[in-house]
N, C-alpha and C positions, 0 to 999 in steps of 0.2 A: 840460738837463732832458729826462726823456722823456713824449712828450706821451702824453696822460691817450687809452685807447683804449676805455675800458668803453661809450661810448656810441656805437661806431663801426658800421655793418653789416656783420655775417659777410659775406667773401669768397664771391661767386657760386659759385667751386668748392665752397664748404666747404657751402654747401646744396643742393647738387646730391649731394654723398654724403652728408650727413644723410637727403636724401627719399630715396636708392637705399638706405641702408642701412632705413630706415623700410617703405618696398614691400618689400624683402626679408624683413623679419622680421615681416611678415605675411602676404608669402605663403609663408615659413617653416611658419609657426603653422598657416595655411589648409591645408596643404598635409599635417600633421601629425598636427590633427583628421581629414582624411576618410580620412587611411590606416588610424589608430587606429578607426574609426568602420565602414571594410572589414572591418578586421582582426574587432573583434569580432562584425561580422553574418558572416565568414566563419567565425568560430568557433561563434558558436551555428550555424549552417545545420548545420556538421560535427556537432553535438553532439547534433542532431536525427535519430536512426538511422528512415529510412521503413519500413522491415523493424518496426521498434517501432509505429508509428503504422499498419502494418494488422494486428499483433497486436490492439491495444487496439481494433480497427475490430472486428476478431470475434468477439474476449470481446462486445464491447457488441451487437453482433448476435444472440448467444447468448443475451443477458439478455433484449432486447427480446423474442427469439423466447417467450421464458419467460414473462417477465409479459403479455405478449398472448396467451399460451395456443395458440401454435400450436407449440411444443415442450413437450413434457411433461416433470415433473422429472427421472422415470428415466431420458428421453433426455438430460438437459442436462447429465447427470454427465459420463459419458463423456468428453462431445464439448468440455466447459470443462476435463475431467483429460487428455487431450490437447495442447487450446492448451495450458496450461501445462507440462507434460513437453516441450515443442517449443520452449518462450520460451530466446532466449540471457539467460542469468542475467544474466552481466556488461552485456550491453547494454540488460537493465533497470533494472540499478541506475545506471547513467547514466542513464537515460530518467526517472526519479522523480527525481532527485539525491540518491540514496542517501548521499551524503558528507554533504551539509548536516541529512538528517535523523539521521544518526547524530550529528550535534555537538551537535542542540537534543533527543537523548532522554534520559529522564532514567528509567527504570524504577524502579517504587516497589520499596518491602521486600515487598512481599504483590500477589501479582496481576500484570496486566503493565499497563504503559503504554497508552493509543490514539492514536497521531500521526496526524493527517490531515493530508492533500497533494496537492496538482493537479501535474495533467501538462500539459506545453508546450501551447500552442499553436500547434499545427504542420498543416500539408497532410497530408490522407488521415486525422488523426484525426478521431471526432467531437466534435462540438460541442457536444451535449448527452450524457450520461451514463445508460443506464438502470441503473444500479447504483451502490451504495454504496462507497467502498473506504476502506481506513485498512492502518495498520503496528502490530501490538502489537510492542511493545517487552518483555524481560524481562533478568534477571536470572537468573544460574546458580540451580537450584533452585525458581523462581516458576514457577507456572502459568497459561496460561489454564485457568481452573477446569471443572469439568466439569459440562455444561451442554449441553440440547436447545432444540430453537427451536420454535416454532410459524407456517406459515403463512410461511414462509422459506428461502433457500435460499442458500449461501454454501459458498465455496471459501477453501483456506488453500493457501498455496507458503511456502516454508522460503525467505530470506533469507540468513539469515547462524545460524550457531551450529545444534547438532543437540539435537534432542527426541525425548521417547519420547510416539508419539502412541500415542492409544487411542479407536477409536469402538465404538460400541453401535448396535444398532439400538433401537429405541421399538414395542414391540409393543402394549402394553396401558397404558391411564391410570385410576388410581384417585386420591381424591381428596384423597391425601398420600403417596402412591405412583407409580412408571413403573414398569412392568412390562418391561425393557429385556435384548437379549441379548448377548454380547461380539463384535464379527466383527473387529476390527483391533487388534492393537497388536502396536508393532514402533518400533525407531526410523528416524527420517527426518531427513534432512538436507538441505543446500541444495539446491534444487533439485526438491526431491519436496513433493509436493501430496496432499491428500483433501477432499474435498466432504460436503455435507450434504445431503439435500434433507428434506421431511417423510414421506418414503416409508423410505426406505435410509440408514442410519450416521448416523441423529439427532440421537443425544446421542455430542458428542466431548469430550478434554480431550488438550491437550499440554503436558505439563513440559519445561523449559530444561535439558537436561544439560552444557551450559556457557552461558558468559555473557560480555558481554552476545549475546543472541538475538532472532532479527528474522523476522516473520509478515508475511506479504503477505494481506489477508482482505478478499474482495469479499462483498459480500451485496446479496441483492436481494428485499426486501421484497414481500405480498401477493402470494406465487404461489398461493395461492387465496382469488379472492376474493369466494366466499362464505362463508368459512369463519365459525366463530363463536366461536373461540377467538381470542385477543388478540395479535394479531401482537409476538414477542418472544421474549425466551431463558428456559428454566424449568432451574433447578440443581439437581442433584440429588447424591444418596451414592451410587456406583456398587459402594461395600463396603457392599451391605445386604443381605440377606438370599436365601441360596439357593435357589433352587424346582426344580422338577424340569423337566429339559430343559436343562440349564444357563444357566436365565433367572436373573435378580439382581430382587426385588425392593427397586427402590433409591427411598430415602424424597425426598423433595422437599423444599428446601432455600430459605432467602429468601439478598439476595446477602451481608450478614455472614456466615453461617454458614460460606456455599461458600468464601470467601473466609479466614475463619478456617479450614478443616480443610482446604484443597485449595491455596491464592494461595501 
């Protein structure tokens, strides 16, 4: 008969390589984790372009200079159409994660999209933002409608997909009327920019000549502020009426309307 061994104690050998195999495959695992745990902070550190992060250091320095009134608007065109004409595209669209925001855009039928979106937190950016930023998203054919600001200042960079932009200057306000002149249109594609301020190219509008189409647009609220108009966007028909000098008397619009005859 063979004796019964179920109750016997495992061989000293045989726990001696259970605990080695045991240590092992947890300093396996330990060992796994912190490579995996390298791996990705050396991936993000990579993924974090410093070149990007003092871009975004002097855009914001530009804004600040703005709303604290020691840059004037029709200086702050220039010197923000600049940074941007000098941004490497591609290493911004890393910098925003451009991939991820194109997965979650979804552009309506009329108008375009506004995805909002932060940037890393990384060295040499800053930390607080004086300006606003978002992405209009659109669709072949959509527009951002055409539309002046008051008491505002804001820059546009082409993404992804080409537009026919169009600005106006804002000469005169009447009280269902802009009294606006044409100075820009042309189209513009990735990589080219145009500005607003309340001074110079006011009222703009860009339509989508392919799709889908992607807007980079900072704005920076109350650059003057004692102003007594209502800090915001006023839409207008820039097919209105002809006047002499090659001015457009173009009627002023609530957002259905702009939205029906322009999105």
């Amino acid at each position: 008969m063979r004796p019964d061994l179920s109750d016997c104690p495992p061989h000293p050998s045989t726990l001696l390589t259970r605990r080695a195999f045991t240590a092992q495959s947890v300093h396996a695992l330990l060992t796994f984790s912190l490579i995996e745990t390298f791996c990705r902070s050396e991936l993000f550190a990579a993924s974090v372009n410093p070149q990007m992060a003092n871009w975004l250091k002097e855009v914001n320095q530009l804004a600040q200079g703005l709303k604290g009134r020691t840059l004037e608007q029709l200086a702050w065109q220039p010197k923000i159409e600049t940074l941007f004409r000098q941004v490497d595209l591609p290493a911004l669209l890393k910098f925003i994660d451009f991939d991820q925001i194109d997965k979650r855009a979804n552009p309506p039928k009329n108008g375009a999209q506004s995805i909002r979106f932060d940037y890393p937190q990384t060295e040499g950016a800053p930390a607080k933002l004086a300006f606003g930023q978002q992405i209009f998203a659109l669709k072949k054919d959509r527009s951002v409608v055409p539309h002046g600001h008051n008491n505002m200042a804001t820059a546009f960079l082409i993404l992804k997909g080409d537009f026919q932009g169009k600005h106006y200057d804002r000469l005169g306000d009447e009280k269902d009327h802009l009294i606006i002149k044409p100075t820009i249109d042309r189209k513009f594609v990735p990589g080219e920019c145009s500005t607003v301020s309340d001074y110079k190219d006011n009222v703009h509008w860009f339509k989508a000549l392919t799709g889908p189409a992607y807007i980079f647009n900072l704005h920076i609220l109350d650059v003057n502020p004692g102003s007594e108009k209502r800090t915001g966007r006023l839409y207008v028909d820039p097919h209105g009426e002809k006047v002499a000098g090659g001015l457009i008397r173009a009627r002023r619009l609530d957002h259905e309307e702009a939205h029906r005859l322009y999105g």
